[in-house]
N, C-alpha and C positions, 0 to 999 in steps of 0.2 A: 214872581209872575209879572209879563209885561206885555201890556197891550193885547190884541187880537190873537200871537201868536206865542203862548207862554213858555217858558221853561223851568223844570220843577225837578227837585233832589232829594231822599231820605236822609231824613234828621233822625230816623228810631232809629235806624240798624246798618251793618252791612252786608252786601250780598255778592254769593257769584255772580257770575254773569248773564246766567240761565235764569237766577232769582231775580237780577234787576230787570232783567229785558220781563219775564212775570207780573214782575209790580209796576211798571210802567206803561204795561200795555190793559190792566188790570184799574188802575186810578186813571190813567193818561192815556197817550194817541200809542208811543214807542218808545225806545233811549231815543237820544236825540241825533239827528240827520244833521252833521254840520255842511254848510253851501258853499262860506266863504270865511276869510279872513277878519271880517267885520265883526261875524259869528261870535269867533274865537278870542275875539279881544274883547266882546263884551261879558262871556260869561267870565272868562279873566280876573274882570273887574267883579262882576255881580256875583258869585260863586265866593262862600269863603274858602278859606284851605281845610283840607283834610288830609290826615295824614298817607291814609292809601289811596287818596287821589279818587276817581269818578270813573263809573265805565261808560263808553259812550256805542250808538248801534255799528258798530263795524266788527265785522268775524271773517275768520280764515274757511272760506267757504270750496272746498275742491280746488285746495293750496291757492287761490283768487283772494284778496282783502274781497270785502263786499258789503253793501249798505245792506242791512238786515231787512230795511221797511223795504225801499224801492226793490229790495235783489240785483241793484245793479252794483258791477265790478269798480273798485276804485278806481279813478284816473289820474292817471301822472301826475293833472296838475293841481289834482285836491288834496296831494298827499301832505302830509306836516308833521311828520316822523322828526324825535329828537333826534340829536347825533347820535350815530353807531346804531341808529332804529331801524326796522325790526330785526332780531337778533337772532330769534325764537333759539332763547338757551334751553337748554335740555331738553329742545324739541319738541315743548310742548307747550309754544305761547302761541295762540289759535283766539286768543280774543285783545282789545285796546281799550287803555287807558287814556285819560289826557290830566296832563300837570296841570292843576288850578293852585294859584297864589305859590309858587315853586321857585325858592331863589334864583334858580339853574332853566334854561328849558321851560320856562314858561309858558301854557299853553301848547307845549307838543305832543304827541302821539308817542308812546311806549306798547311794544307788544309785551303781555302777561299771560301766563296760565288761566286758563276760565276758570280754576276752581278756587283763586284764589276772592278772597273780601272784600268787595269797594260799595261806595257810596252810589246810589243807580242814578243815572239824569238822565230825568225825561223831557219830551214835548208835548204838548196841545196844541193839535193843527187851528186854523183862522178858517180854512173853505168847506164851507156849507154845501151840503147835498144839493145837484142839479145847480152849479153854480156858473156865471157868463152863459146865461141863454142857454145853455148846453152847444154854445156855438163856439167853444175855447174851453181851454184848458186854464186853471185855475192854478197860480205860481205862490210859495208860502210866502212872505216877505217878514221880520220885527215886527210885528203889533199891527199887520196887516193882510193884503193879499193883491194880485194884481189877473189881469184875463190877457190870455195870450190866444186871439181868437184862429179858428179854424180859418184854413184859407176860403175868400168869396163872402167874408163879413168883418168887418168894420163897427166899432166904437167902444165902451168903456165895459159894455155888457156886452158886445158883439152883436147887437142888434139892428146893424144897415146892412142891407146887401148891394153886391157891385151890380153896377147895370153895364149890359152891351152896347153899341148902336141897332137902331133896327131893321130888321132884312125885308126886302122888297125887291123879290127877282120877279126877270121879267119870261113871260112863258114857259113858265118852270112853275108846275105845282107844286105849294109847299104846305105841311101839315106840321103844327107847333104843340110843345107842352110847359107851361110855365110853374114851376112846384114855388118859387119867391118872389114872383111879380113875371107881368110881361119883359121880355128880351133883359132878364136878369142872372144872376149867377145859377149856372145849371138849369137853364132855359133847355131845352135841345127842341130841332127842328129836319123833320126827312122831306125828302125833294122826293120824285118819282115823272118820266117820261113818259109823253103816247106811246102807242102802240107801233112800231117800226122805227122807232129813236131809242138813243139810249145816252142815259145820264155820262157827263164829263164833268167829274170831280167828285168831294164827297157826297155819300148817300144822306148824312146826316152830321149838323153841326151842334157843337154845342157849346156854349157863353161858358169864359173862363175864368178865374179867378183875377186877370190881369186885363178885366175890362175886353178883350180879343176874343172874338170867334174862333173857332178849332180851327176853321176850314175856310178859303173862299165859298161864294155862294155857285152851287154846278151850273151847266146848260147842257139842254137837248141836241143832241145832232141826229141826223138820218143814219141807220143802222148800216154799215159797211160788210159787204159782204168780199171774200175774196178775187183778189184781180183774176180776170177769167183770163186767158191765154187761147188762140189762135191752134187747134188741132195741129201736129207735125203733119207738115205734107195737105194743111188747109186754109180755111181763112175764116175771121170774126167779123161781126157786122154789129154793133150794139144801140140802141138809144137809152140815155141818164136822164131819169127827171129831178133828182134830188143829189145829183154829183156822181161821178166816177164810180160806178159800182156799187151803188147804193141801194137802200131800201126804193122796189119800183122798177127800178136798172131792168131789161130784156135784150137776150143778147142771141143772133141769127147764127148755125154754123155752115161751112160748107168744105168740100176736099176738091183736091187737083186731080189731074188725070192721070188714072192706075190707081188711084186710092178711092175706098167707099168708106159712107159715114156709118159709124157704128154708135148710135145712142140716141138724146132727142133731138130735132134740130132745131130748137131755141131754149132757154133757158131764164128765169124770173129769180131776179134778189127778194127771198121775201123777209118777213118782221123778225125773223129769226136770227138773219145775216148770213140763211145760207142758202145754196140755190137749189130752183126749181129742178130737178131730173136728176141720171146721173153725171159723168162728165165725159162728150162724147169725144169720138176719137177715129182718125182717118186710119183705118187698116189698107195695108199693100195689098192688093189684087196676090193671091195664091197662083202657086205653079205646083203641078205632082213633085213630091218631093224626088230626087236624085240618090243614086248609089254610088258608092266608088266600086271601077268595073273589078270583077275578079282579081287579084295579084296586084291591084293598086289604087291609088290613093288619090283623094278628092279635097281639094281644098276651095270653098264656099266665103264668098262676100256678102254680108247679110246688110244691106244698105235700110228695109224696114221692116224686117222680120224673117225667119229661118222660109227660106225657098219662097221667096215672094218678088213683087215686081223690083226690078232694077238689081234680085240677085244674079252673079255672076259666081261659078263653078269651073274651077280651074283642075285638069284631070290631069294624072302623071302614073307611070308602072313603077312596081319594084326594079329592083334589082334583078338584071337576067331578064326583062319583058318589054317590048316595044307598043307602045301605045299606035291602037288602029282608029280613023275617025276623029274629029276635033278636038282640040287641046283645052278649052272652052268654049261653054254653053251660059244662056243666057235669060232672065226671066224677062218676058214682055208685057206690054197691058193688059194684051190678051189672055191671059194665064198660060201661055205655053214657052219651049222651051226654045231656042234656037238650035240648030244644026242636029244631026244624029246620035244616035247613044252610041259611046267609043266601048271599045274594048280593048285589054292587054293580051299581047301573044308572045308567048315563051320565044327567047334567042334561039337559033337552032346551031346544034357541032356540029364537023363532019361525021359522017357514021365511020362507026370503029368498026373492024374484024379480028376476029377470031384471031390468035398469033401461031406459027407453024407449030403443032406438037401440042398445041393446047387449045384452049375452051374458054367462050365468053360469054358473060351470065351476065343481063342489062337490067335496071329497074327505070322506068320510065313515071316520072311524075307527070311533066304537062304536053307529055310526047314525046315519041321518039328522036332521043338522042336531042333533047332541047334542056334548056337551062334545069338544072337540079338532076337531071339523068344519072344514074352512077353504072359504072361498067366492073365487074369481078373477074380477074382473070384468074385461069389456073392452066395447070402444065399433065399432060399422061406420063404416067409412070416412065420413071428412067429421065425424068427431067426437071428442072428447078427453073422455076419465072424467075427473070432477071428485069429488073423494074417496080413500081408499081404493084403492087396488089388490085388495086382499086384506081379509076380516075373519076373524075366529074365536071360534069359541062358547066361553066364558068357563065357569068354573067357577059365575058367579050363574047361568048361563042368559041373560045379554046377547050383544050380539056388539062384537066390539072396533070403535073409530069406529065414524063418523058412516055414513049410507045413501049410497050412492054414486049418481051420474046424470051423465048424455051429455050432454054441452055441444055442440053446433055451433060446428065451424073457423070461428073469427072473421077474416073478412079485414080491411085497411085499412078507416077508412071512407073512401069516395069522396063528393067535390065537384063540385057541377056548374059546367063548364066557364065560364070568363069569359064574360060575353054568352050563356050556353045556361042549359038548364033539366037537371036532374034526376027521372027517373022509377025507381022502384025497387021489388019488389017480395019480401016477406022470407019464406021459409018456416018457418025454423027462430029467427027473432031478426033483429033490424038487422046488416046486413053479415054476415051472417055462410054459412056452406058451404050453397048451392043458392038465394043473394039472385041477380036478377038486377035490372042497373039500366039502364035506356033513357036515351040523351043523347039530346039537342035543341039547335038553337041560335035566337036572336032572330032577327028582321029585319035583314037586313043583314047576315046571317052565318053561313057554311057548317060543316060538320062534317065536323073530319079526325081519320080514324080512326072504331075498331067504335063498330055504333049503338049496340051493348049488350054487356057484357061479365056474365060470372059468376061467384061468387067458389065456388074448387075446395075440392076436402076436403086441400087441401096449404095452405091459407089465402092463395093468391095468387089474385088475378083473371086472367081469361081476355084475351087480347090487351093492346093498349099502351092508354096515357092518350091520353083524347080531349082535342080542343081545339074552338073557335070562331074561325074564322079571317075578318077583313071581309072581303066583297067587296068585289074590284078594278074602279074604275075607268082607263080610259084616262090614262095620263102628260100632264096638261096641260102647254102652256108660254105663258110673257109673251108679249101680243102686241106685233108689231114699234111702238119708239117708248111702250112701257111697263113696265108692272111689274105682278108677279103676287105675293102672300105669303097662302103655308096654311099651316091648320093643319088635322093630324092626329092625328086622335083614334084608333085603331085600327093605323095603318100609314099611310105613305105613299101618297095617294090611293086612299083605301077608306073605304068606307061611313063617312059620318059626316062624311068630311076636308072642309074649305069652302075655296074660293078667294077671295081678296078681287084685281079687277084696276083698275088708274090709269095714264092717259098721262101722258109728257114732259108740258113746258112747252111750249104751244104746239098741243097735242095734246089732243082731246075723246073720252072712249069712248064707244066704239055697241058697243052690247047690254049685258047685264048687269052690276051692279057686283061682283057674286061667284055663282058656283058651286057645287054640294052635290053629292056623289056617293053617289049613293041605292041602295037597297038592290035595285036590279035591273042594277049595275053603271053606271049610266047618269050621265052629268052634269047637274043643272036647267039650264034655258036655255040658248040658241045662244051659238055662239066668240063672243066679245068679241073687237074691235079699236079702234084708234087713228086717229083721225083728225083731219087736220091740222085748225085752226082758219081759218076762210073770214072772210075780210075781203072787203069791200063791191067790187064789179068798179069800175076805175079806167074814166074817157075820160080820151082826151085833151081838153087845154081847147083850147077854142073857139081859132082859127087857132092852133094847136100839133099836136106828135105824143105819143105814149105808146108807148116802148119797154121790156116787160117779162121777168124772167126767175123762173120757178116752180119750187122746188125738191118741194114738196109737193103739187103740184097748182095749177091758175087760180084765183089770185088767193085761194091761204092761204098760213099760216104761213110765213115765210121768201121769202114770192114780196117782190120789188123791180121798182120803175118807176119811170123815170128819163123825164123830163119836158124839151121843144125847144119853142120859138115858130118861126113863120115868119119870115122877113123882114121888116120893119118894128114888129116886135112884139116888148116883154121880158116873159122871163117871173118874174112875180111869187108867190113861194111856195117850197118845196122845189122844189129841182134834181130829187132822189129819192125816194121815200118805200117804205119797209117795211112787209111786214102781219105786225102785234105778236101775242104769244100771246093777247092782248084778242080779236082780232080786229077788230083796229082799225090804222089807217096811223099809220108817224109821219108829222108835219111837215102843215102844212093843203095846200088841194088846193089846188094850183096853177093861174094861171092867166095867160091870152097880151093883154098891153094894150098899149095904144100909150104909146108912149115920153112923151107926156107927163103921162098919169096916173099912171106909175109909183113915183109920191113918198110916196102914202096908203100910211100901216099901220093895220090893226089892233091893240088893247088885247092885250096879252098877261098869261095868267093862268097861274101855277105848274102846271106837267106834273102828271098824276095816276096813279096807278099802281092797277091794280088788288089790289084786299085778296088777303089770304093764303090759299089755299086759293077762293079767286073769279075772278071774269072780268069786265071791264070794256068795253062797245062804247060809242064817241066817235064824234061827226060834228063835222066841223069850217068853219064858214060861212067864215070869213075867213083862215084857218091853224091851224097845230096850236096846241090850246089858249090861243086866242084869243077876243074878243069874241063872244058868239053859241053858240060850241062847245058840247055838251050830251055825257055820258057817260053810261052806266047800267052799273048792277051787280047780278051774278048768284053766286052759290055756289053751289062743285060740291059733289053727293050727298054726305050725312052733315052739312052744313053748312046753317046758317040765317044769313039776313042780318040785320045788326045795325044800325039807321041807314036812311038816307034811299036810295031804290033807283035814284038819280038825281041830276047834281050840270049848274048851268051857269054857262058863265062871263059875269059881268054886266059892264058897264061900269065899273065900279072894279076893275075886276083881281082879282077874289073870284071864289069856287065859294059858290053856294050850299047850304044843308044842312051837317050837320055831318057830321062824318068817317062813311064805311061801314066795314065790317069781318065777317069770316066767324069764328062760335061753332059748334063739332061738337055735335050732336046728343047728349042725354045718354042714359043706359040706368038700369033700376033699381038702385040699390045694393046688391051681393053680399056676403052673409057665410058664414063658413066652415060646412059642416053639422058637424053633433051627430056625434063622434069621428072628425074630416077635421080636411082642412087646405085654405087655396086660398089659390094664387100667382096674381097681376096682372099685366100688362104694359100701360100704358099710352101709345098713340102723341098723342094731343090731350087728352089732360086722363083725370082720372080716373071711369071708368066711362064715358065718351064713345064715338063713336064709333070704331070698330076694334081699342078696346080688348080683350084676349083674357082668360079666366081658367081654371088649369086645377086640376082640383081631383083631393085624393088623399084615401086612409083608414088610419087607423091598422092595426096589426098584429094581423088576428084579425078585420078589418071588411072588409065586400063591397062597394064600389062599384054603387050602380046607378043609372046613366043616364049622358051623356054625360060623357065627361073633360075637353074643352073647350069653354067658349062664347064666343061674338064678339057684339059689341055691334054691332047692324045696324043702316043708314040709316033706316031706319025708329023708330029712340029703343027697339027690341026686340032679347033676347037670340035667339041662335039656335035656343037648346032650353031647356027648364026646367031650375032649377039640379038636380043628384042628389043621395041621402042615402046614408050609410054605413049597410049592416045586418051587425048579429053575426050 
């Protein structure tokens, strides 16, 4: 135990740290609080050793070291941890030790398990209840104490307090409270102004701990109320008795001319600092307010309120409208306006009409035929508006597009039929809604379907497509023992078509060599037929007989007679003889002699044959083609004879004259027409007789005249050649 502030350790026992801090706060103040370094080296010395050492008040408080008495947190610089301290091995060292008399580490701090045994040391505090005046706090010290006074007092108890200087304003009331003596620590003093002043600075001071008043001492000044300002469009007039708008301050208003005052006309700063009335104010002289005219637009300068004196109103039209009457108006003092109320008037188009054939349907907005107008055209049946549907009157006064008009339903155009003509007759344009066209056909050829058709207001013609049909002739045929070959031009025998007809061999026609089927259905010339060829009537020779057989009539073509003498008589010549497609017998004419003349022959001369496309008739004096004999030759139709038209046989065995022969008749030379074409078919030579040629026209070109021609016996075509026309 030492001095005022002791410290004290159990000698009976040892305890945890729960039982020391128990028994120390139980006999004693607490464990003991160490401060400083001084502390530690005295209990050092003064403390003997034990072997588990002393617990002292520090615990691991919300993982925080922490002084048990105070509850305050250790600080950095009280700590006195041995090396390698605190450790808390097995996590469960939550209370301190300190080394007394310890070879090692003397005097240091060790963290240990609380439950573990030590020796308790305590303290007995030195400060007595209500201790330093209660004017400081009370510090422990070694075998003493000392006072650490509260601020605003002074000495060893704390028992002087600081004084101020003392306050002494001037016109400024001031009301004091002194709780330590006059103008001493925590004196305080309030100030307060008349009635239309108001305090500058604090309301109230109070004496500091540092000898200093809180605050300088305030002053009064005259209550300020706000600077008044002069009405827009007026004027102020004021007198100050206590400064520039201050408490007392009265201020006059008035306006300029066109403007009236609207509020008080004077106004008083009072003790409030605020003024007397409302705050008055120069309003513009009113004018009836303005419209923008119909269709346009008004634009307004509002120099002191909407339509008031010195507004200015600038007027303007839409689009499409001309403004009638001033461009602006004007607000005066008077409250009235300057110049006339304007109006807008719609632009005007020229006036539209009707288009020929059609119909116009107007909608008129701001008048006839003016801005926004729209106009609808349409067309009567059988016609299509070409333009425009609709136009509208423009803002220049145009109309939009071009002028509209009625066209006429265009129909097809129509061609006159093959072989026919075209008549047509046009109301409204070629082909077009109310044309009517008349067909026709040439010679030789009929009209199937309307004579005339019309084209409708739907653009179609009335009825079917007409044609030109030839007229039919009767169906020829070959006559018996020939041959027939046409051509048709048109159809199969119809108008135009030509027959070419020719016998067998052996065989001559009678009647015409061709046929035409003319344009009243009819054929040129009578039926052509075939008839055999007639050879010369046989006798029998002198004492003989003559028995005959005729396949084609007495004594032609194909007849035979077979030739007998009498008895006593041979007969000399053909047994038989035939009548040839010549017209002529074989074999010479027999005859009946007596047996002893029968030894004489006649010359014989090479057999003759009649030419190609000819006929040959022989008489024979002594035999066939014997001495005397005499032939003559003929060509059939289409054919000219070439050479001698006669040949006889002389006594040297010869024909006189040189060889006959039959050449086809020729025709003019054909060339193609101007954008045609023509195909040939040649039977005898080119362009000769029989030959055919049929001609065509390109695409876009009309044929006119016949399609085929034939090269006739006669060295003439059968019709003139045709031309193509565009």
């Amino acid at each position: 135990e030492v001095g005022a502030w002791t410290y004290h350790y159990s000698d009976q026992g040892d305890y945890t740290w729960e039982q020391a801090r128990n028994f120390c706060r139980t006999f004693f103040t607490d464990l003991v609080a160490i401060q400083n370094q001084q502390e530690i080296q005295y209990l050092n010395r003064s403390l003997p050793y034990h072997r588990h050492y002393y617990w002292i008040g520090i615990r691991k408080l919300g993982g925080v070291w922490t002084w048990v008495g105070t509850r305050k947190a250790l600080s950095k610089e009280a700590e006195n941890w041995a090396v390698g301290e605190p450790n808390n091995r097995r996590s469960n060292q939550d209370c301190v030790e300190i080394y007394i008399q310890r070879p090692q580490q003397s005097g240091k701090w060790n963290d240990e398990p609380c439950s573990r045994k030590k020796k308790a040391l305590c303290y007995l505090a030195s400060c007595q209840p209500f201790p330093c005046s209660r004017r400081g706090e009370c510090l422990e010290t070694i075998g003493s104490y000392r006072c650490e006074c509260h601020p605003g007092f002074r000495g060893p108890e704390c028992t002087d307090v600081v004084q101020c200087a003392k306050l002494e304003p001037k016109g400024v009331p001031m009301n004091c409270t002194h709780p330590y003596g006059d103008f001493s620590y925590n004196s305080t003093c309030e100030f307060r102004c008349h009635e239309g002043f108001e305090r500058r600075g604090a309301g109230m001071l109070r004496c500091l701990p540092s000898q200093e008043w809180s605050a300088n001492i305030p002053t009064c000044t005259a209550i300020t109320c706000p600077v008044l300002r002069a009405p827009d469009q007026g004027e102020l007039n004021c007198s100050q008795l206590h400064g520039d708008f201050t408490f007392g301050s009265t201020c006059a208003f008035s306006c300029q001319k066109g403007f009236v005052l609207m509020g008080p006309e004077s106004r008083e700063c009072t003790a409030t600092g605020t003024w007397t009335g409302d705050t008055p104010r120069c309003e513009a002289i009113s004018c009836p307010m303005l419209r923008a005219p119909d269709q346009g637009e008004m634009r307004c300068s509002h120099l002191h309120g909407d339509f008031t004196f010195g507004s200015t109103c600038a007027f303007s039209c839409q689009t499409g409208f001309v403004l009638v009457g001033p461009e602006s108006r004007e607000c005066t003092a008077t409250g009235t306006w300057t110049g006339d109320t304007p109006h807008c008037q719609a632009i005007a188009c020229p006036v539209l009409s009707a288009p020929q054939k059609g119909e116009l349907n107007c909608s008129h907005l701001h008048g006839d035929f003016t801005f926004g107008s729209t106009c609808a055209f349409s067309c009567q049946a059988g016609f299509v508006l070409m333009g425009p549907e609709s136009r509208e009157c423009t803002a220049t006064g145009t109309w939009t597009g071009d002028t509209a008009h009625c066209e006429a339903v265009t129909c097809p155009v129509l061609r006159a039929p093959d072989q026919g003509e075209l008549n047509c007759s046009h109301l409204h344009g070629d082909f077009t809604f109310g044309s009517t066209c008349a067909f026709s056909c040439q010679k030789g050829f009929v009209l199937m379907g309307p004579e005339s058709r019309e084209c409708t207001a739907t653009g179609t013609w009335t009825g079917d497509a007409t044609r030109c049909e030839a007229i039919s002739c009767p169906v020829l045929s070959a006559p018996d023992q020939g041959e027939m070959r046409c051509s048709h031009l048109h159809g199969n025998f119809t108008y135009g078509s030509t027959c070419a007809f020719s016998c067998q061999k052996g065989f001559v026609l009678m009647g015409p060599e061709s046929r035409e089927c003319t344009a009243t259905g009819t054929w040129t010339g009578d039926t052509a037929h075939c008839e055999a060829v007639t050879c010369p009537v046989l006798r029998a020779p002198d004492q003989g007989e003559l028995n005959c057989s005729h396949l084609h009539g007495d004594f032609a073509f194909g007849s035979t007679c077979a030739f007998s003498c009498q008895a006593g008589f041979v007969l000399v010549g053909s047994e038989s003889r035939e009548c040839t497609a010549t017209g002529t017998w074989t074999g010479d004419a027999p005859r009946c002699e007596g047996r002893a003349a029968a030894t004489v022959q006649a010359i014989k001369c090479s057999a003759l044959t009649p030419p190609k496309m000819g006929q040959a008739a022989c008489s024979h004096l002594h035999g066939d083609f014997t001495f005397g004999s005499t032939c003559a030759f003929s060509c059939q139709a289409g054919f000219v004879l070439l050479g001698p038209e006669s040949h006889e046989c002389t006594a040297m065995g010869t024909w006189t004259g040189d060889s006959t022969h039959c050449k086809a008749i020729s025709c003019p030379v054909l060339s193609p027409p101007s954008r045609g074409q023509l195909s040939c078919s040649h039977v005898h030579g080119n362009f000769t007789y029989n030959s055919t040629c049929t001609f065509s026209c390109e695409e876009g070109f009309l044929r006119m005249g016949a399609e085929m021609l034939r090269c006739e016996a006669t060295g003439n075509w059968t019709r003139d050649p045709p031309v193509c026309a565009g």
